[in-house]
C-alpha positions in Angstrom: -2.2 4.7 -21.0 -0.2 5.2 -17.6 -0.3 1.6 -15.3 -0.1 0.9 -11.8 1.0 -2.3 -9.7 -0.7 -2.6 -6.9 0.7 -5.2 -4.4 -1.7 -6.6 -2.0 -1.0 -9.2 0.8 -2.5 -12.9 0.8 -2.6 -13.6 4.7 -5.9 -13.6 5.3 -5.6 -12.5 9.7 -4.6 -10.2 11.9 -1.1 -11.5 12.8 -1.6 -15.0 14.4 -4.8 -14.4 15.7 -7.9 -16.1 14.1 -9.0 -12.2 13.2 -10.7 -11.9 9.5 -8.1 -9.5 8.2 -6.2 -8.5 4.5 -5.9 -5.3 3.0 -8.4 -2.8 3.9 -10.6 -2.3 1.3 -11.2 1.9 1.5 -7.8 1.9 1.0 -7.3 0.2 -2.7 -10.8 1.1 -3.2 -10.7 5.0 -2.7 -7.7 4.6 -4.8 -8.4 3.1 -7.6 -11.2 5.4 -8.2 -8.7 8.0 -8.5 -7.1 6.3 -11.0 -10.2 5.2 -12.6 -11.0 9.0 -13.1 -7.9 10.0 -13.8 -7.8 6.8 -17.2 -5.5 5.2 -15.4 -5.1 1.2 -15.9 -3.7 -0.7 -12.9 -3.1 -4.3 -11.9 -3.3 -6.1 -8.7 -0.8 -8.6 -7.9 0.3 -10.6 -4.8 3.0 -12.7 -3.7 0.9 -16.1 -4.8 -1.9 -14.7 -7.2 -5.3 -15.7 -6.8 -7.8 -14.4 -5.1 -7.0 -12.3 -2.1 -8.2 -11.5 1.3 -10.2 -7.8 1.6 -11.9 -6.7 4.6 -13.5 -3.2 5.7 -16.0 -3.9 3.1 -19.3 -3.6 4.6 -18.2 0.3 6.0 -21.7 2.3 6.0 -21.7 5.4 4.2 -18.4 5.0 2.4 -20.1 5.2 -1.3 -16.8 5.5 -3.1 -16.0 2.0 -1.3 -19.2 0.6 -2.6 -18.8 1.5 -6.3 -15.5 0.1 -6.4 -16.6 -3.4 -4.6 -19.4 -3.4 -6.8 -18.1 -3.1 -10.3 -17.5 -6.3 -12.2 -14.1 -5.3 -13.3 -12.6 -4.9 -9.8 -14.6 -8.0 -8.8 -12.4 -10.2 -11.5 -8.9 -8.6 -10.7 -9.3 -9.4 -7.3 -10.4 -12.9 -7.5 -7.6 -13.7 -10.4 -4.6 -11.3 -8.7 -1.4 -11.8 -10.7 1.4 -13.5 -8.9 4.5 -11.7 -8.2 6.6 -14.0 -10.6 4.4 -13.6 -13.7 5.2 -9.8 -13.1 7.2 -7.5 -15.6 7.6 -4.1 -13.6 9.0 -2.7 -17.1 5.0 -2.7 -17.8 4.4 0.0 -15.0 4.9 3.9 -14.2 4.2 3.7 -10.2 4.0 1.1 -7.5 0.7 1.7 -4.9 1.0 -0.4 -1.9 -2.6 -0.1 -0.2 -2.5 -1.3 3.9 -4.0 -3.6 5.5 -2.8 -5.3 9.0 -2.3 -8.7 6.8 1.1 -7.4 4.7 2.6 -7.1 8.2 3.0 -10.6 7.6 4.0 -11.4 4.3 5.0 -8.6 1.8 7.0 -6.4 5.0 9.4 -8.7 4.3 8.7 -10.2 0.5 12.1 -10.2 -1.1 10.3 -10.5 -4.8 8.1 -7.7 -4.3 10.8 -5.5 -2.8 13.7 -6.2 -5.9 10.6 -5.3 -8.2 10.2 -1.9 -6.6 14.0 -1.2 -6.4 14.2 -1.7 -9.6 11.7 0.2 -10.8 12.5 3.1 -8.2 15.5 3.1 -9.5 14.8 3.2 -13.4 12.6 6.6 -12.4 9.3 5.0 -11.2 6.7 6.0 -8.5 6.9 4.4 -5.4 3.3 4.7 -2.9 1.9 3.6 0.1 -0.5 4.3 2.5 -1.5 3.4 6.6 0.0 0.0 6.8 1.5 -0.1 2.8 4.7 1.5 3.9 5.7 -1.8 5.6 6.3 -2.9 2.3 9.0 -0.6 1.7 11.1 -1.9 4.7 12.7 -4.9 2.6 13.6 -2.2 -0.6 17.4 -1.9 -0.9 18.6 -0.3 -3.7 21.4 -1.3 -6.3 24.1 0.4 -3.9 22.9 -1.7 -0.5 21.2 1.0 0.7 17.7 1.2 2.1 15.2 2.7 0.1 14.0 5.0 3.0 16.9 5.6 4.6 17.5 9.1 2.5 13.6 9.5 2.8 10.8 11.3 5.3 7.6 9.4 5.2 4.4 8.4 7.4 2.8 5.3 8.0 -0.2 4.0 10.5 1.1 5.3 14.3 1.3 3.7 17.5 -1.7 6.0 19.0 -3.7 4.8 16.4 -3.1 1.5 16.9 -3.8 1.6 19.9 -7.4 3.6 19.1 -8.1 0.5 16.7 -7.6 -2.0 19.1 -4.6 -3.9 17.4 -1.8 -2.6 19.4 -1.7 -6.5 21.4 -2.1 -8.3 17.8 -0.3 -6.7 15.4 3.1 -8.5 14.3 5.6 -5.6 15.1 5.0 -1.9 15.2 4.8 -0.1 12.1 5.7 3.2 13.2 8.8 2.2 15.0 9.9 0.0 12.7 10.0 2.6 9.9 11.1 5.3 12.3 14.7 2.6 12.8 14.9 3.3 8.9 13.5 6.5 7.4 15.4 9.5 7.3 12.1 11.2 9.1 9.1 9.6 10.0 6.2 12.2 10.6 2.9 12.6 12.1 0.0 14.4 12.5 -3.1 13.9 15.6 -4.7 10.3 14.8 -6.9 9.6 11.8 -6.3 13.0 10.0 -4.9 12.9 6.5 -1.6 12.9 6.2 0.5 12.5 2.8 4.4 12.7 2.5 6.0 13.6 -1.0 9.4 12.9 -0.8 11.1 13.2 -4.7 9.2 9.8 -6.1 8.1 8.5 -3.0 4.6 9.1 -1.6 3.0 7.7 1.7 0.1 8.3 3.8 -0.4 7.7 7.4 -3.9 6.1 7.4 -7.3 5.1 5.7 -8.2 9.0 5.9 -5.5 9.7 3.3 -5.9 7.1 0.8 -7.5 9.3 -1.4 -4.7 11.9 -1.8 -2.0 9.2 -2.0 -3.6 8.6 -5.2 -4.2 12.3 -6.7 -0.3 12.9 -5.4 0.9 9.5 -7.6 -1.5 11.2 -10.4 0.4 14.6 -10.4 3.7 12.5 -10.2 2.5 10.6 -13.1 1.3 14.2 -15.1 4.2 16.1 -14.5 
């Protein structure tokens, strides 16, 4: 059975602000049913294990993100995440980094979590992320010193849709610019339509919209 690390953050607000925050639930939830229906075993881990922060979850009419929340199984995994030093990325055949404003402040620039995913990018794994996920691939420098993204196109959350959301005053740094300073290409599309970038083994999506085919395109990866 294929396996998939999923890092999540463990700072619990929006930046400094006193704002209930985390990682964003449609995002790991649409997900991981993907990989649920695809037979696909995953494992959610975090910088200091334990249960982590989720928020989005009350979103009406999102019945995918209900299921997920619902089900025992994801219930336990995300009370009891595995910390990122009881990890062994040899386990795993992708990396799915779901967003949420709270890994602005902790895994966008985790040094543990990032060595994990150069070394598993670099041993032929899948690297994914979607809205705010691809912050996490800012600290990722391969064996050579180079950047992980530096010879790569990709999409994150953008600066108009920040500013749509409300979080443009409260968010730790900008995501788009900061991954525009290091990609190859960072791309776009109007706000809050889906968006997915394939670029050889790594995948990212620009927001919550495009969660869903994040996953399917880690799935093909994982299938071909």
């Amino acid at each position: 059975m294929k396996k998939i690390l999923i890092p999540v953050t463990n700072h619990a607000t929006l930046g400094t602000t006193d704002q209930a925050n985390g990682t964003y639930s449609p995002e790991i939830t649409h997900a991981i049913d993907v990989f649920n229906k695809h037979g696909i075993d995953y494992d959610i881990a975090s910088i200091n294990g334990g249960a982590i922060p989720i928020y989005g979850t009350d979103i009406e009419g999102d019945d995918v993100n209900a299921a997920v929340l619902n089900n025992e199984d994801f219930k336990q995994r995300t009370s009891n995440s595995v910390s990122v030093s009881n990890v062994n990325i040899d386990e795993y055949d992708a990396v799915f980094y779901p967003g949420g404003f709270g890994l602005l402040s902790d895994l966008a620039s985790n040094e543990d979590f990032a060595k994990l995913s150069a070394a598993h990018y670099e041993n032929g794994g899948i690297i994914g992320a979607v809205c705010h996920g691809p912050a996490a691939l800012l600290p990722i420098k391969l064996s050579n010193g180079e950047d992980l993204i530096a010879s790569k196109a990709i999409t994150g959350f953008t600066r108009e849709e920040e500013v749509d959301y409300g979080t443009i005053n409260d968010i730790p740094f900008l995501l788009e610019e900061a991954l525009a300073r290091k990609a190859a290409k960072f791309s776009k599309v109007q706000p809050w339509n889906v968006h997915v970038i394939e670029d050889e083994r790594v995948i990212t999506g620009q927001n919550p919209a495009s969660a869903h085919a994040v996953a399917e395109a880690i799935v093909s990866h994982l299938n071909s």
